[in-house]
N, C-alpha and C positions, 0 to 999 in steps of 0.2 A: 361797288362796295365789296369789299373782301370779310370774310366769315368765318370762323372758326368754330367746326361743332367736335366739340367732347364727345365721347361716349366709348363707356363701360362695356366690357366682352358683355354675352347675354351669358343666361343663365347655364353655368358646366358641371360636370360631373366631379363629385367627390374625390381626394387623394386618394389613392391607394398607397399600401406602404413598398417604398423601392419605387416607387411611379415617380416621375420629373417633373415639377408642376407645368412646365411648358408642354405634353403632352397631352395636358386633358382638352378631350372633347367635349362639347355642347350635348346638351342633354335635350329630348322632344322639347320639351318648353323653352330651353334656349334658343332652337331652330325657329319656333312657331314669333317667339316674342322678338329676333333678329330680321326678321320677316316684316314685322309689322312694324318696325322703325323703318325700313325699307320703304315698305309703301307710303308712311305718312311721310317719309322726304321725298318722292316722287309729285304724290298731292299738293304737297306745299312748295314746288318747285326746289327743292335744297339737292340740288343735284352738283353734284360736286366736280369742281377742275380736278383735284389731285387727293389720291388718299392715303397716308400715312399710316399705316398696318404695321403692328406687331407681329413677330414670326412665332410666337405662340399659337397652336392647334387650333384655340378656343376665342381667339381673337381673327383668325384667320376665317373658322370657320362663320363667326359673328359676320364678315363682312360679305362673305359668300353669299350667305343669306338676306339678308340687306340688300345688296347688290341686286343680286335676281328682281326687284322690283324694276326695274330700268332705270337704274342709277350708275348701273356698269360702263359708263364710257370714262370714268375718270379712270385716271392715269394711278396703278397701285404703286408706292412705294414701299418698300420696308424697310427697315432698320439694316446698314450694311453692317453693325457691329450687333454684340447680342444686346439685348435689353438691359443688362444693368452695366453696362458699359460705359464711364464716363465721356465718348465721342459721341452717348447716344443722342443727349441735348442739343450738340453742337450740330448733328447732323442734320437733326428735326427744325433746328430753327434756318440752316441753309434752305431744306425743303419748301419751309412755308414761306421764307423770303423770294423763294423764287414760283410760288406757285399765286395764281389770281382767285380771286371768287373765292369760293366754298372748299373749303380743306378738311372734313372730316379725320380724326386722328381715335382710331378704337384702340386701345390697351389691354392690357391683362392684368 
């Protein structure tokens, strides 16, 4: 059966002004709470073929986190274009059409 889970960067640090919002980092609490989705997908077996990541800092570093629970054998993808990129949909759906199982897709 094939699966598709969503999920939201964790919790990041506030703009700064002149900051790129694709720069911000995860803040302690985003570490600690990317973490423990981590480990409840390991517990609950949602260990994933392929993962479709954002190239933003705070989504990247979401899956970092995550990951470390030993869910890190799936295969990272990321976005070849940037994220508001109209080839980004197209890209994302070639992905999941070609990936099996469990596809986790974190965003920003």
């Amino acid at each position: 059966m094939r699966r598709l889970l969503l999920f939201r960067h964790a919790k990041a640090e506030r703009s700064e002004p002149g900051m790129e919002d694709r720069n911000r980092k995860l803040i302690e609490r985003g570490r600690k709470d990317a973490a423990r989705i981590g480990a409840y997908m390991a517990s609950h077996a949602l260990v994933p073929d392929r993962a479709l990541i954002s190239p933003s800092a705070r989504t990247q570093e979401t899956w970092k986190f995550a990951a470390a629970a030993r869910i890190a054998s799936a295969v990272i993808s990321g976005w070849p274009e940037a994220p508001d990129s109209p080839d980004q949909s197209c890209s994302a759906d070639r992905t999941l059409e070609t990936a099996g199982g469990i596809v986790p897709v974190v965003t920003g």
